[in-house]
Biopython code that builds the backbone (N, CA, C, O; Angstrom):
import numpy as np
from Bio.PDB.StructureBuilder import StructureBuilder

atoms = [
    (1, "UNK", "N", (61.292, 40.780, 133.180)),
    (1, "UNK", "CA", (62.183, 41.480, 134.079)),
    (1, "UNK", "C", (61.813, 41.144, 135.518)),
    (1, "UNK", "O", (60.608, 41.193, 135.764)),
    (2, "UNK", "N", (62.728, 40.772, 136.626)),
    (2, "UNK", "CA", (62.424, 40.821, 137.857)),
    (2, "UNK", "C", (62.024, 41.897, 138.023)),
    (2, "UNK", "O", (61.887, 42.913, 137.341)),
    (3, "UNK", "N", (61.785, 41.500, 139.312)),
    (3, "UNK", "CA", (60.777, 43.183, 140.839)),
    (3, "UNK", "C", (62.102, 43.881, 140.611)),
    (3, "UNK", "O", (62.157, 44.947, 139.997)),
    (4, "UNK", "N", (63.451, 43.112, 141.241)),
    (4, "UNK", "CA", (64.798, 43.288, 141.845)),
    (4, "UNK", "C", (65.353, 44.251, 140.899)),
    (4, "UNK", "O", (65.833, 45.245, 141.443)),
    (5, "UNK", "N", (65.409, 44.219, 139.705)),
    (5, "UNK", "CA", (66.154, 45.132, 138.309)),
    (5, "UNK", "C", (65.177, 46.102, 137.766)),
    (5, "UNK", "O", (65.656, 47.042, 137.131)),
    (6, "UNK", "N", (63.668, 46.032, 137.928)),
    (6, "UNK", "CA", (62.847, 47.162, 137.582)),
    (6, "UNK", "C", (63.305, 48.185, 138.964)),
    (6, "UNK", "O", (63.627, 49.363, 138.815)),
    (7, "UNK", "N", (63.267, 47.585, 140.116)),
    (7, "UNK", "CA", (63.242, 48.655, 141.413)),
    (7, "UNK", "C", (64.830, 49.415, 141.271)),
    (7, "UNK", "O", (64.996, 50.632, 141.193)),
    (8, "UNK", "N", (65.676, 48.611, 141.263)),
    (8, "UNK", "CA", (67.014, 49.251, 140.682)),
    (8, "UNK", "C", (67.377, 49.979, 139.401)),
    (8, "UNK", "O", (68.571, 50.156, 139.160)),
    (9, "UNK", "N", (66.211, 50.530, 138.343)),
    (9, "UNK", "CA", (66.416, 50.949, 137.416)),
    (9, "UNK", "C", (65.704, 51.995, 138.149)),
    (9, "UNK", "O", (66.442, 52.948, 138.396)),
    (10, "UNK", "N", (64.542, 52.118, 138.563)),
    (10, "UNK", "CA", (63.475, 52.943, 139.110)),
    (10, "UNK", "C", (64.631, 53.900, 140.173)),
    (10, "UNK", "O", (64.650, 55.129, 140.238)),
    (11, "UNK", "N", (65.161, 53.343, 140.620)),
    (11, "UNK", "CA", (66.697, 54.357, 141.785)),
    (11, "UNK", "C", (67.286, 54.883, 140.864)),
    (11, "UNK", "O", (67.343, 56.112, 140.900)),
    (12, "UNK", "N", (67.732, 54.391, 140.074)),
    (12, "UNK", "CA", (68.998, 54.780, 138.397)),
    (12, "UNK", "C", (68.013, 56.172, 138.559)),
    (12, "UNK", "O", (68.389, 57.157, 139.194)),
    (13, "UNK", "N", (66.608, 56.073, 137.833)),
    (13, "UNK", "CA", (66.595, 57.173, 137.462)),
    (13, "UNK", "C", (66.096, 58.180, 138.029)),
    (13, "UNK", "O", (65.695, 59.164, 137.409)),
    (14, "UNK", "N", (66.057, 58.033, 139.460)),
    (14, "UNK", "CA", (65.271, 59.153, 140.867)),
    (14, "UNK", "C", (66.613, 60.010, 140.948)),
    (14, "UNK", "O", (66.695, 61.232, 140.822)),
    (15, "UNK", "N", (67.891, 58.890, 141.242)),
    (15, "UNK", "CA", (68.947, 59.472, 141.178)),
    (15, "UNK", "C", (69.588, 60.650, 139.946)),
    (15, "UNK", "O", (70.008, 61.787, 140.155)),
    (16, "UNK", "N", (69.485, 59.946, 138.714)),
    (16, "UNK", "CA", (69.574, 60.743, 137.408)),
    (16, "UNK", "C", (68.723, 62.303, 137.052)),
    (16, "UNK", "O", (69.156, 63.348, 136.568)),
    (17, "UNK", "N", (67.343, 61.913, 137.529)),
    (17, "UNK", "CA", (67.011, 62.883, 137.589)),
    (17, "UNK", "C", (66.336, 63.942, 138.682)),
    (17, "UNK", "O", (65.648, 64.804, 138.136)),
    (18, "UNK", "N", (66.375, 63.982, 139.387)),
    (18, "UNK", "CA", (66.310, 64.933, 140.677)),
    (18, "UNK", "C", (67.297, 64.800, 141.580)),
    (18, "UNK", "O", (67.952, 63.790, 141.835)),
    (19, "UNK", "N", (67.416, 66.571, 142.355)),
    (19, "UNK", "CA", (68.991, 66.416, 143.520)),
    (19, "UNK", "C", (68.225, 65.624, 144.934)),
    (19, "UNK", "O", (67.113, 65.189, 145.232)),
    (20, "UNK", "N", (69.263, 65.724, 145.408)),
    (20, "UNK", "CA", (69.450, 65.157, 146.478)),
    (20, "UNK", "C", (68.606, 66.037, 147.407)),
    (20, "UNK", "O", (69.478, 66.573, 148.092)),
    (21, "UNK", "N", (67.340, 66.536, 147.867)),
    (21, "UNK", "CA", (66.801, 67.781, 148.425)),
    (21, "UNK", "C", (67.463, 68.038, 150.199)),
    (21, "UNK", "O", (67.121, 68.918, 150.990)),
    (22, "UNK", "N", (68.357, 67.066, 150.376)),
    (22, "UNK", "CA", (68.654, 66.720, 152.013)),
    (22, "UNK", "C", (69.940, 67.035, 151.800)),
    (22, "UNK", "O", (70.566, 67.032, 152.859)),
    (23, "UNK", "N", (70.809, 67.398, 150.542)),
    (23, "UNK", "CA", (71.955, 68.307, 150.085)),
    (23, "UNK", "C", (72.050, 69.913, 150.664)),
    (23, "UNK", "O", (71.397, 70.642, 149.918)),
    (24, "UNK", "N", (72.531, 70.484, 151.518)),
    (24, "UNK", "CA", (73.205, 71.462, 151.668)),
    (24, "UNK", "C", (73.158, 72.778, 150.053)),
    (24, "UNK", "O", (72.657, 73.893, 149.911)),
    (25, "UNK", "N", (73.910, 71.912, 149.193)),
    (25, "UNK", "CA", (73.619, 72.937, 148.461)),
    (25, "UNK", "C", (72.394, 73.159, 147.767)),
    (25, "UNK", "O", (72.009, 74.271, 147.404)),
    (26, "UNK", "N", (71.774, 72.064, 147.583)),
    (26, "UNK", "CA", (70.292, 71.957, 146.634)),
    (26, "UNK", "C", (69.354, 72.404, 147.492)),
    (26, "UNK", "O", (68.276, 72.755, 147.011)),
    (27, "UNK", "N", (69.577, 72.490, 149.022)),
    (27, "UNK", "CA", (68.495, 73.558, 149.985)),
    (27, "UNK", "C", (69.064, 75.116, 149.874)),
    (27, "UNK", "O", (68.168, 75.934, 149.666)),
    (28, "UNK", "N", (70.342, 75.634, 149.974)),
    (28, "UNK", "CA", (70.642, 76.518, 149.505)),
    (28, "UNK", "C", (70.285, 77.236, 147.892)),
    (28, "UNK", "O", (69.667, 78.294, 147.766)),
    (29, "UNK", "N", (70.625, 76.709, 147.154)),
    (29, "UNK", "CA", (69.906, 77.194, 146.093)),
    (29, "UNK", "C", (68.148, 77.122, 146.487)),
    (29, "UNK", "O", (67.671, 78.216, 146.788)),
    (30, "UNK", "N", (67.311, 76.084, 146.501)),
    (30, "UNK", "CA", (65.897, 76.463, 146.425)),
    (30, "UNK", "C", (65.355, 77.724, 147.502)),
    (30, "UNK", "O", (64.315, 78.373, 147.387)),
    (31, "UNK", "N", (66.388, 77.845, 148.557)),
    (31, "UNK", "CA", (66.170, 78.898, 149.394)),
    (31, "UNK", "C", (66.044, 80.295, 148.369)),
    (31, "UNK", "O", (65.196, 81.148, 148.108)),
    (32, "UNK", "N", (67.166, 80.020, 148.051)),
    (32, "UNK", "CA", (67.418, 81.680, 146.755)),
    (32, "UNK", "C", (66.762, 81.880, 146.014)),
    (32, "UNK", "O", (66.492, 83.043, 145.715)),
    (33, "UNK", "N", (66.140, 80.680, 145.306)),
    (33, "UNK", "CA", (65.030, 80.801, 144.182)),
    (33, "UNK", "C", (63.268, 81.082, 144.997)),
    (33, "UNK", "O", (62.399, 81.813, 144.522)),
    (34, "UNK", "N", (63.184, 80.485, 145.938)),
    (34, "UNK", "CA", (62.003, 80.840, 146.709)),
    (34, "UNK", "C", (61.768, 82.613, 147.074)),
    (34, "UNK", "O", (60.734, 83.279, 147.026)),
    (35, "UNK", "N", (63.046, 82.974, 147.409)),
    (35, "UNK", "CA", (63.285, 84.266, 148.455)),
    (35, "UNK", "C", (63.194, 85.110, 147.020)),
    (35, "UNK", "O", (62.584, 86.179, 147.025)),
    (36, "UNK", "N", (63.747, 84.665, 145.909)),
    (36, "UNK", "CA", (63.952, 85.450, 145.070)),
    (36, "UNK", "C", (62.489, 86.224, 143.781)),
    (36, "UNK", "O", (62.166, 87.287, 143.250)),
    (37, "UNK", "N", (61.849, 84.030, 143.920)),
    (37, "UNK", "CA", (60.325, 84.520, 143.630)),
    (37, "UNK", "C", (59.450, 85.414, 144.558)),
    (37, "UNK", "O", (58.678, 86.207, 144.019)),
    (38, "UNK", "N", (59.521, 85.338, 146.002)),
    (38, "UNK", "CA", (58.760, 85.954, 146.869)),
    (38, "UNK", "C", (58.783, 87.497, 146.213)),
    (38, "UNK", "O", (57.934, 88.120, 145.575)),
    (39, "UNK", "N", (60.166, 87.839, 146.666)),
    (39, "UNK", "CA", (60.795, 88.979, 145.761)),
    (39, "UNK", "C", (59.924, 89.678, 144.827)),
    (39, "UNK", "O", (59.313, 90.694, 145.157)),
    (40, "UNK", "N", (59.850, 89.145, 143.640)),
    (40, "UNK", "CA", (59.593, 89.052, 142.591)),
    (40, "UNK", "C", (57.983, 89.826, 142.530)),
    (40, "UNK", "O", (57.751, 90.923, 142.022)),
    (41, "UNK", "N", (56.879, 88.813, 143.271)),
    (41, "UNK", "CA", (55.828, 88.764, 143.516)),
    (41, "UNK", "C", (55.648, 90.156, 144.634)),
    (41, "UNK", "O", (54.713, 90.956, 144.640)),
    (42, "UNK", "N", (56.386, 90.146, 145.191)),
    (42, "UNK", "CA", (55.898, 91.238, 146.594)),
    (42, "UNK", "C", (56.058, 92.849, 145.715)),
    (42, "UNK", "O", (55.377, 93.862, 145.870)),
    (43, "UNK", "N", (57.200, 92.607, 144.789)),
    (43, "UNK", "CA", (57.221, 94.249, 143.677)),
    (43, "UNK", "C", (56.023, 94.327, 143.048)),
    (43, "UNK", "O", (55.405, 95.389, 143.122)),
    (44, "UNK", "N", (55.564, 93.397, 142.433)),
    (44, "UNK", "CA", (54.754, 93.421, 141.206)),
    (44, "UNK", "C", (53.793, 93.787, 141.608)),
    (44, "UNK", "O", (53.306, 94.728, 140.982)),
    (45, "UNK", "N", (53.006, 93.265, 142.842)),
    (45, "UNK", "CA", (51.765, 93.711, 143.499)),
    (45, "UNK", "C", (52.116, 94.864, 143.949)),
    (45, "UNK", "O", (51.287, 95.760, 143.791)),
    (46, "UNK", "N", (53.225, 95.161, 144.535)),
    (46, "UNK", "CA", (52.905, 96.362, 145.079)),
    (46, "UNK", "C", (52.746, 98.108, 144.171)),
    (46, "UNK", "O", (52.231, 99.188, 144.462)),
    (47, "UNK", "N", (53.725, 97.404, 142.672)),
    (47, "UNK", "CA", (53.225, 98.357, 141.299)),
    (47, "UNK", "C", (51.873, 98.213, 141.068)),
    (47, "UNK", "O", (51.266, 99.274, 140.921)),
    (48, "UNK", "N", (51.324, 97.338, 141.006)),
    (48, "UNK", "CA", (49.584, 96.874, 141.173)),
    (48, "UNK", "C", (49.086, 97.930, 141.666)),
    (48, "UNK", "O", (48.416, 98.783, 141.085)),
    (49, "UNK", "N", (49.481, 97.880, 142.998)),
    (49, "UNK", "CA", (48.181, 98.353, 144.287)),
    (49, "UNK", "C", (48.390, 99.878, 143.399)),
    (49, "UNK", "O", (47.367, 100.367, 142.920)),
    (50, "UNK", "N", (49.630, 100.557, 143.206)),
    (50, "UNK", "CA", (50.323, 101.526, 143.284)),
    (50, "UNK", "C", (49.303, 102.247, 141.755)),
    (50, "UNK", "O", (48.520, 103.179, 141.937)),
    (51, "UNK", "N", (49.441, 101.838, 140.842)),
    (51, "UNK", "CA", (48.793, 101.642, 139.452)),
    (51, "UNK", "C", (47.191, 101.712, 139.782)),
    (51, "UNK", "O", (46.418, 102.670, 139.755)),
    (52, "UNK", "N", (46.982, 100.304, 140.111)),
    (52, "UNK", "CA", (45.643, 100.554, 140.627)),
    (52, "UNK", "C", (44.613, 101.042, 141.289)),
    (52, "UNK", "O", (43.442, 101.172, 140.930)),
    (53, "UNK", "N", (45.317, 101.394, 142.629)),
    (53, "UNK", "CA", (44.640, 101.852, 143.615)),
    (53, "UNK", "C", (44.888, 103.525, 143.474)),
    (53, "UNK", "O", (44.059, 104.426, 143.599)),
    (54, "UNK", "N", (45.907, 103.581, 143.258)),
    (54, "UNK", "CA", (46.641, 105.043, 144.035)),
    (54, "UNK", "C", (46.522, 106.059, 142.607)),
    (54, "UNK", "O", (46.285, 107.264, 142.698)),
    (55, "UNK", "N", (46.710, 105.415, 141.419)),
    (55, "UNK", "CA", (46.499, 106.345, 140.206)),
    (55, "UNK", "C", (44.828, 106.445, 139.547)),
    (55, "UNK", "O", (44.290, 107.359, 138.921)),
    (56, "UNK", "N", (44.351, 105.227, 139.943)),
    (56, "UNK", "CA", (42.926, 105.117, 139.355)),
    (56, "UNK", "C", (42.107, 105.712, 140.640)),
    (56, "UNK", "O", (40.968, 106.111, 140.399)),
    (57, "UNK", "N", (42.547, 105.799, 141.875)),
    (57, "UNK", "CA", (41.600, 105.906, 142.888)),
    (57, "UNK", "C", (41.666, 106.998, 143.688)),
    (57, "UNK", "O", (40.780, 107.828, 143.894)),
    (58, "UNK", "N", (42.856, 106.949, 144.165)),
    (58, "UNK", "CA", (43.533, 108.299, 144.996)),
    (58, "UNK", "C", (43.923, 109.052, 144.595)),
    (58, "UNK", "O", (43.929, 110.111, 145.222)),
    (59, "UNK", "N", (44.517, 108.968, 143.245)),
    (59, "UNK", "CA", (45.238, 110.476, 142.890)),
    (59, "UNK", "C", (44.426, 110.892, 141.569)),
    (59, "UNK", "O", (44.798, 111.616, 140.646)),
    (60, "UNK", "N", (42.925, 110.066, 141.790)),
    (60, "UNK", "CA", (42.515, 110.541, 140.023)),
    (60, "UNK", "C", (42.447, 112.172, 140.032)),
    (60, "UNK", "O", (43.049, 112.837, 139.189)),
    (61, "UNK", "N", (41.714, 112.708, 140.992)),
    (61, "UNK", "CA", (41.367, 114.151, 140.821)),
    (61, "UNK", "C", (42.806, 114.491, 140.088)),
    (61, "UNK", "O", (42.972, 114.607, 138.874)),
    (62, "UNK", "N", (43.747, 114.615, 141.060)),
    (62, "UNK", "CA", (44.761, 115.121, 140.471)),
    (62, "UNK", "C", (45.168, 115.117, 139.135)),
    (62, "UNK", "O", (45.484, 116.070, 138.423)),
    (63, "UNK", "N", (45.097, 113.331, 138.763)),
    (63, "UNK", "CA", (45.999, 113.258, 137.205)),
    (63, "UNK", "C", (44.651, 113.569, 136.348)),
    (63, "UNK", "O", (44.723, 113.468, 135.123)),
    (64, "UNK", "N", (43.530, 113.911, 136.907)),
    (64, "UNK", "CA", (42.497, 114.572, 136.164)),
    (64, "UNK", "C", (42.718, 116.114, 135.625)),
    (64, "UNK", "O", (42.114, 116.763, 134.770)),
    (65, "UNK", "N", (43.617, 116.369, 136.313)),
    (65, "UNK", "CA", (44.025, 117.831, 135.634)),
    (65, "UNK", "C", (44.723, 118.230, 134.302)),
    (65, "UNK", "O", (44.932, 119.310, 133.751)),
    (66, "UNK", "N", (45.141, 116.283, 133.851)),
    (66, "UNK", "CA", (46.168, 116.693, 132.575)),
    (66, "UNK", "C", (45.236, 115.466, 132.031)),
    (66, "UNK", "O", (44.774, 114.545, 132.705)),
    (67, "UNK", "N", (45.083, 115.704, 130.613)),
    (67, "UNK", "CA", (44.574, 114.985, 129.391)),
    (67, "UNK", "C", (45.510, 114.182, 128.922)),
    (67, "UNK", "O", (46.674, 114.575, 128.838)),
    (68, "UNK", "N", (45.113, 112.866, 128.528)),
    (68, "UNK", "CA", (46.267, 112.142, 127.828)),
    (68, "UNK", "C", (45.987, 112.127, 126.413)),
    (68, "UNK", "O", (44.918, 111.887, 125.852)),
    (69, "UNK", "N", (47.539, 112.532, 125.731)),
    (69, "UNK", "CA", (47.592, 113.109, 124.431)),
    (69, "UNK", "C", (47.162, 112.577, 123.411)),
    (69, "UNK", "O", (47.096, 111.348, 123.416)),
    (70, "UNK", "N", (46.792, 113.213, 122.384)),
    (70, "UNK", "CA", (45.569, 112.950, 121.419)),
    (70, "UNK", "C", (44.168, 112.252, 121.641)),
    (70, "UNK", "O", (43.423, 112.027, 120.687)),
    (71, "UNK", "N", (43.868, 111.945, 122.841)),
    (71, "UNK", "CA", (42.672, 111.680, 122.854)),
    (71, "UNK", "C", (41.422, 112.865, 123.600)),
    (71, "UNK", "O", (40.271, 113.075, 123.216)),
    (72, "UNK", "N", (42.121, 113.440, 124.691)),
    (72, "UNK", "CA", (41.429, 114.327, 125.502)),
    (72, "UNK", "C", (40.473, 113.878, 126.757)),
    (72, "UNK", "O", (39.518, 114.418, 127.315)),
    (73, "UNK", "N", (41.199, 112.587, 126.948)),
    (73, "UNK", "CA", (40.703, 111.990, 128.200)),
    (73, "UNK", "C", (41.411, 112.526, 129.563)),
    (73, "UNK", "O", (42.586, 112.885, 129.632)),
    (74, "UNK", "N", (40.547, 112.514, 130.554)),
    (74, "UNK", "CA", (41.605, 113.049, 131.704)),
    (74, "UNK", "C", (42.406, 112.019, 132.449)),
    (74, "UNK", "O", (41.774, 111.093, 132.957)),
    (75, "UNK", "N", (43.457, 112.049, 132.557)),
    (75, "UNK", "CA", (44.546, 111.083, 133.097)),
    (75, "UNK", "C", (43.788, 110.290, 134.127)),
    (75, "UNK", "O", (43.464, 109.145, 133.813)),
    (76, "UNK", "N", (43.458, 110.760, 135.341)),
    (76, "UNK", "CA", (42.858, 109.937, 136.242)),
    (76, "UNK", "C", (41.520, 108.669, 135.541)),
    (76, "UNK", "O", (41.470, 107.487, 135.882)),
    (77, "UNK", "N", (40.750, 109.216, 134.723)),
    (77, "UNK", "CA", (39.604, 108.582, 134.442)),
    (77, "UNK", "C", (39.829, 107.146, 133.629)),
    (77, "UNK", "O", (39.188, 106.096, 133.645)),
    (78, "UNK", "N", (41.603, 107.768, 132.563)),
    (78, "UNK", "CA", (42.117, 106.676, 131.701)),
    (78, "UNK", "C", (42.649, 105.609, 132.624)),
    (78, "UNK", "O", (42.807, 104.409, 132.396)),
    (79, "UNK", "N", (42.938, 106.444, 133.930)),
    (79, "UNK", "CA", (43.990, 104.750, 134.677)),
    (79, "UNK", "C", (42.893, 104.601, 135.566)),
    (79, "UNK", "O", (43.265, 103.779, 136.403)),
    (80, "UNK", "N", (41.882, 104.920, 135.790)),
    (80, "UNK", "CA", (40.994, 103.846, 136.477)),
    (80, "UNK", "C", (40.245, 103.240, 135.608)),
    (80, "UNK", "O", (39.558, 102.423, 136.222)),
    (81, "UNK", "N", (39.976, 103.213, 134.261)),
    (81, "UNK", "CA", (39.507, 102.668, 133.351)),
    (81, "UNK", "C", (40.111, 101.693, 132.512)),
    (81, "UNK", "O", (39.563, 100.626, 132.234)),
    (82, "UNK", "N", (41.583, 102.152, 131.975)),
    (82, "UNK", "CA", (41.972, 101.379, 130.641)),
    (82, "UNK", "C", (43.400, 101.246, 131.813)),
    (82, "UNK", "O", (43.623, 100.214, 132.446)),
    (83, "UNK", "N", (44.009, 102.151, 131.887)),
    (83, "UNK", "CA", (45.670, 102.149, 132.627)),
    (83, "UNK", "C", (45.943, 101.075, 133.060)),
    (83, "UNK", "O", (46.734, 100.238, 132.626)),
    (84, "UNK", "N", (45.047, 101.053, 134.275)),
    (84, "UNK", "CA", (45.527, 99.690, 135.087)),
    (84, "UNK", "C", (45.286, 98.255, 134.846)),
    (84, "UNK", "O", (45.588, 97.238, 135.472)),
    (85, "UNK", "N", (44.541, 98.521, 133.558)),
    (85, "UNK", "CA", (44.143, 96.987, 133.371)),
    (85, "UNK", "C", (45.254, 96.471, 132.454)),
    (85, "UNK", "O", (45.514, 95.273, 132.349)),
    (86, "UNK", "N", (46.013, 97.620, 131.676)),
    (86, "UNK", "CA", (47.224, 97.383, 130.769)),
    (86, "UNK", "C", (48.495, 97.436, 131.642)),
    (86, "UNK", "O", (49.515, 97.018, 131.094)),
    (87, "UNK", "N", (48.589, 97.834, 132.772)),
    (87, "UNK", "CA", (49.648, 97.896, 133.724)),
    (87, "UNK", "C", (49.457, 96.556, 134.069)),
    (87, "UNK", "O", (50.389, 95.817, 133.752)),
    (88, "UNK", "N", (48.305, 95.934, 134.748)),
    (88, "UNK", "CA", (48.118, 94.253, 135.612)),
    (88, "UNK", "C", (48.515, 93.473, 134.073)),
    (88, "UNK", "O", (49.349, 92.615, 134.363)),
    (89, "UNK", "N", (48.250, 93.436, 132.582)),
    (89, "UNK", "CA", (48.885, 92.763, 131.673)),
    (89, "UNK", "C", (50.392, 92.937, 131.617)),
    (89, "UNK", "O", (51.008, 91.929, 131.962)),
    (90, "UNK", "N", (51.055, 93.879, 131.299)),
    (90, "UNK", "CA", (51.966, 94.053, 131.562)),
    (90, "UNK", "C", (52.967, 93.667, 132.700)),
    (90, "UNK", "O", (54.196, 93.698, 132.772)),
    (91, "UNK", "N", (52.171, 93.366, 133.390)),
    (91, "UNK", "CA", (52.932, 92.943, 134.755)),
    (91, "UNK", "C", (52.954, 91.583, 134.965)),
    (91, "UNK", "O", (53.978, 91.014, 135.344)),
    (92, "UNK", "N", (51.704, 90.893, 134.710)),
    (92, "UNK", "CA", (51.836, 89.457, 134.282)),
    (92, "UNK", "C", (52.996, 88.996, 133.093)),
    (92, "UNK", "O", (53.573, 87.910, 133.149)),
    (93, "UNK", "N", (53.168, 89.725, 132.315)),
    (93, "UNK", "CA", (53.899, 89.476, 131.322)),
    (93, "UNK", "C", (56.029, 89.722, 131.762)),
    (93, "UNK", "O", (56.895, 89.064, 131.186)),
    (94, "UNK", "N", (56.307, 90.737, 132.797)),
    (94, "UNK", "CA", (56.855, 90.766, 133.249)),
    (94, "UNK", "C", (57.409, 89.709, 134.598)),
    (94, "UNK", "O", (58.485, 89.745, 135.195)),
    (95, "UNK", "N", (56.370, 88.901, 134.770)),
    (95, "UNK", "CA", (56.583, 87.947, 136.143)),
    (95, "UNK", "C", (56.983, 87.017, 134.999)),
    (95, "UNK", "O", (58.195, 86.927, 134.806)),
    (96, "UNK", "N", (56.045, 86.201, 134.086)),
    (96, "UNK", "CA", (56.417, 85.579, 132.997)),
    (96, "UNK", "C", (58.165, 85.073, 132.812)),
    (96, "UNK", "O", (58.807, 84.046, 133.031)),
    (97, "UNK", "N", (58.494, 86.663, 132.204)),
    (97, "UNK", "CA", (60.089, 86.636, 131.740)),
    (97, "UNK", "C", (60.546, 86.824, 132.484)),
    (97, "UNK", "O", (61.691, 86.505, 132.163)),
    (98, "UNK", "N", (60.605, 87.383, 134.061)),
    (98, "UNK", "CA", (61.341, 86.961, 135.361)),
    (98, "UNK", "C", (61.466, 85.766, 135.784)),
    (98, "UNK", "O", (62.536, 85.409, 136.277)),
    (99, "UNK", "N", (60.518, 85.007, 135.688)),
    (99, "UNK", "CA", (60.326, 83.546, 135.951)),
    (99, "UNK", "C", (61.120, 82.562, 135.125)),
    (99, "UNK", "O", (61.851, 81.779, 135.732)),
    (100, "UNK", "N", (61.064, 82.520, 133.944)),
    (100, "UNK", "CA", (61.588, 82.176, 133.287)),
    (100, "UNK", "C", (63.405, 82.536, 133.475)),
    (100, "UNK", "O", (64.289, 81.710, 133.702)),
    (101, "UNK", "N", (63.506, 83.573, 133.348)),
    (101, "UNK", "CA", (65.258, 83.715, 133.666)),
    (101, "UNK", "C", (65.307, 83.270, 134.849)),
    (101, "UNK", "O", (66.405, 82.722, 134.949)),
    (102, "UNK", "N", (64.705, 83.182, 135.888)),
    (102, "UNK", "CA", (65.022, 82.565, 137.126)),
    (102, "UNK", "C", (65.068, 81.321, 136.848)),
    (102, "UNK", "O", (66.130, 80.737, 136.631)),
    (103, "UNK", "N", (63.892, 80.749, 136.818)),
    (103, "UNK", "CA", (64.892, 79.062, 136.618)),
    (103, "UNK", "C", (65.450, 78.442, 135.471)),
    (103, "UNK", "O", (65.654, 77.229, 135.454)),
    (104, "UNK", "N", (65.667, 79.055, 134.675)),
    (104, "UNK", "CA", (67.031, 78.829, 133.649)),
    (104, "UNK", "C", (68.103, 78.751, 134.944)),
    (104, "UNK", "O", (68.792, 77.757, 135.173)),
    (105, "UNK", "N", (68.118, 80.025, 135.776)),
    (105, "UNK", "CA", (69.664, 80.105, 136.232)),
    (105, "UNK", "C", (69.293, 79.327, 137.470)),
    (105, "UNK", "O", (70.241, 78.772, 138.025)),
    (106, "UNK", "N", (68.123, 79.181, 138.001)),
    (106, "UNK", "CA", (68.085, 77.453, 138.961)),
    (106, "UNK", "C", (68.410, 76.625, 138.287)),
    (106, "UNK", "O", (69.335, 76.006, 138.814)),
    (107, "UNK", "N", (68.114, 76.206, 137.248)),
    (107, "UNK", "CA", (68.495, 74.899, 136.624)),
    (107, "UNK", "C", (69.807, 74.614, 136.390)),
    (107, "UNK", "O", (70.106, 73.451, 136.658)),
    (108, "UNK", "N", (70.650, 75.275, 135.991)),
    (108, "UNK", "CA", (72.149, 75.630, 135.722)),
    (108, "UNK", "C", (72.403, 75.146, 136.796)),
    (108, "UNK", "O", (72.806, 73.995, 136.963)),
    (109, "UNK", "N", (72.064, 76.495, 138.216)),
    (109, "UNK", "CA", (72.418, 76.314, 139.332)),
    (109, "UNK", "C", (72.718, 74.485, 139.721)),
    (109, "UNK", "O", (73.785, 73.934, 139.994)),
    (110, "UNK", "N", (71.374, 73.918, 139.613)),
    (110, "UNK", "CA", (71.457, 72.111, 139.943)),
    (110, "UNK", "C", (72.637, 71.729, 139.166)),
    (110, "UNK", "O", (73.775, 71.362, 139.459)),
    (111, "UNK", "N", (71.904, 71.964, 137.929)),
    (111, "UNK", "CA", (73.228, 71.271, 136.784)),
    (111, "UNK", "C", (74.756, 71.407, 137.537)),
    (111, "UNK", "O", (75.507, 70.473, 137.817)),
    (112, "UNK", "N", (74.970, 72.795, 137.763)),
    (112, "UNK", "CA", (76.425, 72.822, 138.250)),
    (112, "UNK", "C", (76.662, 71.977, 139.927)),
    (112, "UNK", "O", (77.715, 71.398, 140.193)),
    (113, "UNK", "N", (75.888, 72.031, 140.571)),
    (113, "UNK", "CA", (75.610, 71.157, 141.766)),
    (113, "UNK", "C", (75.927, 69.705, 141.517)),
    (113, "UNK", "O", (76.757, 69.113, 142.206)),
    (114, "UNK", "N", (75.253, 69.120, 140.514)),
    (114, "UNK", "CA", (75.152, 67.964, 140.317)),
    (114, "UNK", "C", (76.570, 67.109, 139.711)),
    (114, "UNK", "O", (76.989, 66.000, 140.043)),
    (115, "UNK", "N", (77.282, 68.386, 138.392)),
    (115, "UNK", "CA", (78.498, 68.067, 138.194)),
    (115, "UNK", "C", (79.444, 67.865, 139.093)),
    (115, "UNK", "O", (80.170, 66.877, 138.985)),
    (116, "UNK", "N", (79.614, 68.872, 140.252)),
    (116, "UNK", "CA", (80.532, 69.059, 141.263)),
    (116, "UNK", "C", (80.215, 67.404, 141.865)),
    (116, "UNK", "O", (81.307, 66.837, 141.841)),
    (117, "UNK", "N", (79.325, 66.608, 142.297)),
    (117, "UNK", "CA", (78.543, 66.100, 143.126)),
    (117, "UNK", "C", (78.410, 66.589, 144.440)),
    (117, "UNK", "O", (78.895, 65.954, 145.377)),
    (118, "UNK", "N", (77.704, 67.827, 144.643)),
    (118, "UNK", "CA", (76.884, 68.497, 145.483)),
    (118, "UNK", "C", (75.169, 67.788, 145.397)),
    (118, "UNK", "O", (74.140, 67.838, 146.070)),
    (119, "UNK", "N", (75.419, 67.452, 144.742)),
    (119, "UNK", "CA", (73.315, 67.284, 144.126)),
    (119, "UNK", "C", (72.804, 66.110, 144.713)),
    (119, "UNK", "O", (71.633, 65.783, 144.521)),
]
sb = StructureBuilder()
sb.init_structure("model")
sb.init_model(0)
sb.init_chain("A")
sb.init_seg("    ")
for serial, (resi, resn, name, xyz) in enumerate(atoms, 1):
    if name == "N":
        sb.init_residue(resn, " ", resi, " ")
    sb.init_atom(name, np.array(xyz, "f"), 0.0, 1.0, " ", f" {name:<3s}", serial, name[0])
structure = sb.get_structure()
């Protein structure tokens, strides 16, 4: 094979497969998907801090006043102990399947970009 037809296959497929990032719409969409992960990330921590800090730390006295059922532990002692460490799993697991539906519907998003020739 020439240089000349490998380098022109090598364009075939830069073109084929990735947008155009200097496209209007393909900066518009990654804007939405960025703003949307930020999003995403700025809730989750802040259920974190909220879970972590504020139920295990600040408000234990308080949720120390009620036992969690069938065991006879006091609320505060369980979420600075066990709570929050099953809340931060849980929450990883929730960014997970947010993430995931998000760029499914980025990907679409291109896909439909690319059909139009926007991409």
């Amino acid at each position: 094979m020439s240089k000349e037809k490998i380098t022109q296959e090598n364009r075939n497929i830069k073109q084929k497969s990735f947008p155009d990032l200097h496209r209007l719409g393909v900066r518009a969409s990654l804007n939405r998907y960025w703003r949307k992960n930020v999003t995403y990330t700025i809730v989750l921590l802040v259920v974190w801090a909220a879970v972590g800090l504020g139920c295990g730390v600040l408000l234990a006295d308080r949720l120390n006043l009620y036992k969690l059922p069938g065991t006879g532990f006091p609320l505060g002692f369980w979420f600075a102990h066990q709570g929050s460490i099953i809340v931060f799993v849980l929450l990883i697991l929730a960014y997970c399947l947010l993430m995931n539906r998000l760029d499914t519907k980025h990907h679409n998003e291109l896909e439909q970009l690319k059909k139009e020739g926007k991409a």
